[in-house]
C-alpha positions in Angstrom: 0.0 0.0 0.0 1.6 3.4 -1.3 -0.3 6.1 1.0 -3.2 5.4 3.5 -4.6 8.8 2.9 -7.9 7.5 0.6 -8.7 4.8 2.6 -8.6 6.6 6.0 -8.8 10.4 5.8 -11.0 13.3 4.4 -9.4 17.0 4.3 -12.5 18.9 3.8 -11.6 22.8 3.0 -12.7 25.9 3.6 -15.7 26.0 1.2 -16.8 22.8 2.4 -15.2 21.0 -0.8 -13.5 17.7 -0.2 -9.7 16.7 -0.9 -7.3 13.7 -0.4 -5.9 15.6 1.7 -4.0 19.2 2.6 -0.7 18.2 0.1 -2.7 16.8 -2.9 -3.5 19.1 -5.5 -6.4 21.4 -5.3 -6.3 24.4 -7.6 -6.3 22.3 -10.6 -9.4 23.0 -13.4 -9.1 19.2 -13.4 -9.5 18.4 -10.0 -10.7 15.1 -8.4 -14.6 14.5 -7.3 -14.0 13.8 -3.6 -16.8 15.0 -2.4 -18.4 11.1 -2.5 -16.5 8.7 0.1 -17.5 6.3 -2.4 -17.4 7.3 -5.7 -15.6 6.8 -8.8 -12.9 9.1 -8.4 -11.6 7.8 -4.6 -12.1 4.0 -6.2 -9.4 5.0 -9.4 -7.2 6.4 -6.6 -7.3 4.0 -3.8 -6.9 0.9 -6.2 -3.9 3.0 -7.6 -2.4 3.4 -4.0 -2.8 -0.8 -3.7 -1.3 -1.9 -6.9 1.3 0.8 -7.7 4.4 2.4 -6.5 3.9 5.7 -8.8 3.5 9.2 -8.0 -0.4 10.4 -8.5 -0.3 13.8 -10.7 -1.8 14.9 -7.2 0.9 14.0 -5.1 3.2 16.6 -6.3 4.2 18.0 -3.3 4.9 14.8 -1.3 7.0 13.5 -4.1 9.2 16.5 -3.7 9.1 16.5 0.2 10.1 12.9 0.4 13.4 13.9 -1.9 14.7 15.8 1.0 13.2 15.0 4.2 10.7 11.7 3.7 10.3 11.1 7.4 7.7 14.8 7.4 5.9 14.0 4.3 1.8 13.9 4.6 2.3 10.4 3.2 4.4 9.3 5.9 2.3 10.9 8.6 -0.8 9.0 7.1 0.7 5.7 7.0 2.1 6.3 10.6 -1.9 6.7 11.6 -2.9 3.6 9.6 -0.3 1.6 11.7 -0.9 3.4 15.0 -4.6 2.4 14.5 -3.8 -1.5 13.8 -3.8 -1.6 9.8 -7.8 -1.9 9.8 -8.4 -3.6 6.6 -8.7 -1.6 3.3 -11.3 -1.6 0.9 -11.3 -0.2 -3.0 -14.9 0.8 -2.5 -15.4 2.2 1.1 -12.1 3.2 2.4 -12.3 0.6 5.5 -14.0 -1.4 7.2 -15.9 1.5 8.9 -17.3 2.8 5.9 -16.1 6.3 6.8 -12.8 8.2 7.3 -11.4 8.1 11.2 -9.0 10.6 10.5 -10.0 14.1 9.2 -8.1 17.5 8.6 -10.7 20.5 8.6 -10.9 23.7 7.6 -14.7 24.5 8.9 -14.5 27.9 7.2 -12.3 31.1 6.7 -13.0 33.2 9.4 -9.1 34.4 10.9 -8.0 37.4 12.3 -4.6 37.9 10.3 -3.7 38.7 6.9 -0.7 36.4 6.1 1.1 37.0 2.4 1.4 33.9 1.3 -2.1 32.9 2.4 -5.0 33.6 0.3 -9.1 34.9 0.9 -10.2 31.6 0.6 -8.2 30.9 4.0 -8.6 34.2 5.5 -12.0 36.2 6.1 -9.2 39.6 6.4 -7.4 38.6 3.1 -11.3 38.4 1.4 -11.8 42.1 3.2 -8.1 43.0 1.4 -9.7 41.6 -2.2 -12.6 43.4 -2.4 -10.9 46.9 -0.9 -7.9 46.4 -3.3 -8.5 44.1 -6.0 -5.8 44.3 -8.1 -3.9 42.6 -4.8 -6.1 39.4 -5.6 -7.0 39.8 -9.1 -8.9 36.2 -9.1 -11.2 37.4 -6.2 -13.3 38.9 -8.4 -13.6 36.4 -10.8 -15.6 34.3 -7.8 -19.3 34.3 -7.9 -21.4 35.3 -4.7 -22.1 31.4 -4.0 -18.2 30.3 -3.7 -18.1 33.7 -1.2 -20.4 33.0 1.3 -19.3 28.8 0.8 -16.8 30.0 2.8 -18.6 31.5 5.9 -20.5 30.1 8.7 -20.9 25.9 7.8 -23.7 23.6 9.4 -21.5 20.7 10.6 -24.2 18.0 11.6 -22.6 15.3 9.2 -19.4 15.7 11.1 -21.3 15.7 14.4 -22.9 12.6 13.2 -19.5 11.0 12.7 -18.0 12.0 16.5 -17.9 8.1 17.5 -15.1 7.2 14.5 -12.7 10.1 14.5 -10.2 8.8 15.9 -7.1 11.2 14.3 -8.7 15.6 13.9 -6.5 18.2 12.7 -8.1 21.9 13.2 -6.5 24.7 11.2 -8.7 27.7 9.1 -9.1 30.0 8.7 -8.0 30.3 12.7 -9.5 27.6 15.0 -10.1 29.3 17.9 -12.3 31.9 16.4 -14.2 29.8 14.9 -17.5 28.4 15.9 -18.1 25.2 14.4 -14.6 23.9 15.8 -16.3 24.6 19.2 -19.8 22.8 18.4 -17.2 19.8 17.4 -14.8 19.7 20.8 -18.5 20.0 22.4 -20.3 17.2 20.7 -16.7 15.1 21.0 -16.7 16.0 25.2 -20.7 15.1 25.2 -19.8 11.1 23.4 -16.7 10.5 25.3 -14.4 10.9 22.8 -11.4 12.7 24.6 -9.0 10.4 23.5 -9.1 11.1 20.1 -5.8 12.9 18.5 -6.1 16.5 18.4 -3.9 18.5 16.1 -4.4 22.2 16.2 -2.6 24.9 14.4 -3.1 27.9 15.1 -1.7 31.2 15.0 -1.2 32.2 18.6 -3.3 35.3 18.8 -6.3 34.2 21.0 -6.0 32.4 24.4 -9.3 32.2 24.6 -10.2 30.5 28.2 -13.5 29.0 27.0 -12.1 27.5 24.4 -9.2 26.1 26.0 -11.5 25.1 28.4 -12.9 22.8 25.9 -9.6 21.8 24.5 -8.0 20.6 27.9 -9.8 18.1 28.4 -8.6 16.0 25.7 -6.2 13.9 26.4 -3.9 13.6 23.7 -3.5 17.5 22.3 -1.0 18.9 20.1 -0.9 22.2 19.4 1.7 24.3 16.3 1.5 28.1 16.7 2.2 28.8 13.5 5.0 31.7 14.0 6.8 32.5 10.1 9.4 35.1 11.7 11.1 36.5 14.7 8.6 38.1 16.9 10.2 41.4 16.1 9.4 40.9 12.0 6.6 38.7 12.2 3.8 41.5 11.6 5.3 41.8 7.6 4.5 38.8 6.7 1.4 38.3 9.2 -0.5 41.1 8.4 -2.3 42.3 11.8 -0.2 40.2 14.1 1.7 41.1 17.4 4.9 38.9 17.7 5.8 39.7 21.2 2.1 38.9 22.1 1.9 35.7 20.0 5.1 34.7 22.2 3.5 35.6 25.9 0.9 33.6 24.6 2.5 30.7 23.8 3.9 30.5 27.1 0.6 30.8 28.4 -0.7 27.6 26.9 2.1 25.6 28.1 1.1 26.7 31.7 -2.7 25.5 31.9 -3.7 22.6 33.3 -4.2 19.7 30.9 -6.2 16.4 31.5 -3.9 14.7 29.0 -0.6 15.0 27.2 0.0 18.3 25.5 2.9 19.1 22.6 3.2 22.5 22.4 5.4 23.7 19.1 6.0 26.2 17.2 6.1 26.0 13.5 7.1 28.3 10.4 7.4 28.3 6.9 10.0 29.5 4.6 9.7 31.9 2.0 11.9 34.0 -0.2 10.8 37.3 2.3 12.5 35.0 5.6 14.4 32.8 3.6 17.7 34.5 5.2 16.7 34.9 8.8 14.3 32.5 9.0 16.9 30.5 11.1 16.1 33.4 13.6 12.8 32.0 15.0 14.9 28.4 15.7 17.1 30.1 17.4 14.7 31.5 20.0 12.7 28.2 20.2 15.7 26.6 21.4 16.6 28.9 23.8 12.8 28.4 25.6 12.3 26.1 27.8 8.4 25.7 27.4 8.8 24.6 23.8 8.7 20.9 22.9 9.3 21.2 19.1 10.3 24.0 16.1 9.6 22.8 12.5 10.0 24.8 9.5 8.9 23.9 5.9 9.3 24.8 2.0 6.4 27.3 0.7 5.1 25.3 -2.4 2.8 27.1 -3.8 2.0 29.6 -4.6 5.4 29.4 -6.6 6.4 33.2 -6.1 5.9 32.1 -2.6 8.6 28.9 -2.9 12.1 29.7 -2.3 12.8 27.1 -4.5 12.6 29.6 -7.3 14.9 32.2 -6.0 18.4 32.7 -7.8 20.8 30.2 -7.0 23.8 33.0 -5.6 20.7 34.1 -3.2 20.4 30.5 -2.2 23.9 30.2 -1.3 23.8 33.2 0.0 21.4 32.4 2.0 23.1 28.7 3.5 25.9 31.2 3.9 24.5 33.7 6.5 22.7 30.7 8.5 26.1 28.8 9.0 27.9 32.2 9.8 25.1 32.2 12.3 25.5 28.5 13.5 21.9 27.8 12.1 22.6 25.7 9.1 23.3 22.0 10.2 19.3 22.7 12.6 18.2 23.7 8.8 19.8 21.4 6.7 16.6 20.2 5.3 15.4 23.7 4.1 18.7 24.3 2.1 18.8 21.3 0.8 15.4 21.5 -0.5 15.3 24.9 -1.9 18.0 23.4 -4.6 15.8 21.1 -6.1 14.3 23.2 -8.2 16.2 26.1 -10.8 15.6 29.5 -10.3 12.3 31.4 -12.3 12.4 34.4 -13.3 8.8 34.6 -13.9 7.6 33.8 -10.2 10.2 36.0 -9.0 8.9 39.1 -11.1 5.3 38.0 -10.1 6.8 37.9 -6.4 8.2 41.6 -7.0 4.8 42.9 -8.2 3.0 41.5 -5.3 5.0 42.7 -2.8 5.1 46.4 -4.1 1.4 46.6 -4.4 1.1 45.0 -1.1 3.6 47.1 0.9 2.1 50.3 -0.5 -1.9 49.2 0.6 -0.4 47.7 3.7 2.2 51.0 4.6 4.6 48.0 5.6 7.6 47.8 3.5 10.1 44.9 2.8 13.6 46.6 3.1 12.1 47.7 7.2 11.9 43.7 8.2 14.0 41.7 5.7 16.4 43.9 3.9 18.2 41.0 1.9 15.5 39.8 0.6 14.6 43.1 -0.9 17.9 43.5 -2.5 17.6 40.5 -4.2 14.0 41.6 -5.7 15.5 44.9 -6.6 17.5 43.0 -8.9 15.1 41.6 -10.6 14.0 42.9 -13.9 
């Protein structure tokens, strides 16, 4: 069996659509009808995940994360739940023997109270705000109908709620979970059938230490929890439009102080793009220095490709693996460097990149060269 994924998981996004999961392909005009756990399209797949070793179209960005660090792709992580959960039997037609996923990634609706650059309206109720009040920002906005906009608001959840006895692996992210209120009907209706044992993953971005939520989310007893943290608390409101570093840090403290029913991983994770892709080591750095931080991971931006390091020039890469190892950084971050020379440099994200971040510095009154300097010099070269 290749990947687990279409047998035992549903990644269900902010619209409501469904997806093999948060790494498969989604923006494609040929994209998959998952929206049936038993239709045609998860019976092509899942009979290709049993009788081949060969990478789906879909599984693009696995197949590049497994050439540099295989032990953090999605595909790994899936098969590490099939396996944790006894290797119930597989079935072409309905997934498993429970006729339903038991592990589920959600993303109930878009409702978040940060603007992050390389995130996009359909993720962010403050980024769909930015579209409308500046639409050459998100020239595709406008090309979505009035139905895709409000898919992506408030969401009746009663065929989750119906599911509560199964789930057995939930990952919350937005949108931002703690704001929203359909992940709060679910921790309720999870609390109400006795389900605290089930695996909670949570990212979030650290903003809101909310005590009735928490409330909710302490009693679990298996929780962990990824502040999603791109920068130095110093920078981190460029790239996360609205956000308050130092805050976001006091916070994360305070969630490792409550009182949990269960076992709690607290972490901090970032990802790396060509705005932090030379001080992104930085954040690390700090992490390690805590003492109330279990965990820092940091991955590649994919896509949107003027967002992917991967495309930057190659002396910037160096460049780049040069400063971190002046800094002691590199060998933490080997994975990052390594991975940012898979791909040749492309001139055409890059100028994309360029034309993005003027428009959005000048709407934003937040400027590049003021929180990553190096970066900027690099994208004043380009032409």
């Amino acid at each position: 069996m290749f990947c687990a994924a279409p047998f035992i998981h549903s990644f269900v996004s902010t619209t409501g659509k469904k997806f093999l999961c948060c790494a498969a392909t989604r923006w494609s005009n040929k994209t998959r009808d998952l929206d049936d756990w038993e239709g045609e399209d998860y019976q092509y797949v899942r009979n290709h995940m049993l009788t081949s070793d060969e990478w789906l179209p879909d599984c693009r960005d696995c197949e590049l994360q497994e050439k540099f660090d295989p032990d953090q792709s999605l595909r790994t992580q899936m098969n590490r739940i099939w396996n944790e959960h006894g290797k119930p039997t597989l079935d072409i037609d309905t997934g498993n023997v429970f006729g339903v996923p038991f592990s589920y990634d959600l993303r109930l609706n878009n409702l978040c109270n940060l603007s992050c650059r390389m995130c996009s309206p359909e993720s962010s109720s403050q980024l769909a705000k930015e579209a409308e009040k500046h639409p050459a920002l998100w020239p595709n906005w406008s090309q979505r109908d009035d139905t895709f906009k409000v898919s992506l608001g408030a969401k009746n959840i009663d065929w989750i709620l119906k599911e509560c006895n199964f789930i057995k692996n939930l990952s919350l992210l937005g949108g931002e979970p703690t704001v929203q209120p359909e992940v709060k009907q679910l921790l309720v209706k999870l609390i109400e059938c006795k389900n605290t044992s089930v695996k909670i993953h949570m990212t979030t971005n650290g903003t809101n230490v909310n005590s009735e939520f928490f409330d909710l989310l302490k009693q679990f007893k298996n929780v962990s929890i990824k502040v999603s943290t791109d920068s130095h608390p110093d920078k981190l409101e460029y790239i996360r439009g609205g956000a308050n570093g130092k805050k976001i840090w006091e916070n994360i403290k305070k969630i490792s102080e409550l009182s949990w029913a269960g076992n709690i991983d607290l972490s901090t994770t970032q990802v790396v793009m060509p705005y932090n892709l030379f001080d992104f080591w930085e954040l690390g750095k700090l992490v390690r220095e805590s003492s109330w931080i279990k965990e820092h991971q940091t991955w590649l931006v994919y896509t949107p490709h003027m967002y992917s390091p991967m495309y930057v020039p190659k002396k910037w890469k160096d460049l780049a693996a040069k400063i971190a190892k002046e800094n002691n950084c590199y060998n933490e971050e080997k994975h990052v460097f390594d991975g940012i020379m898979i791909e040749d440099e492309n001139l055409i994200y890059m100028q994309d990149l360029k034309r993005f971040t003027e428009l959005t510095d000048f709407s934003r009154n937040k400027y590049l060269k003021d929180y990553h300097p190096i970066c900027h010099e690099m994208l004043e070269e380009i032409t």
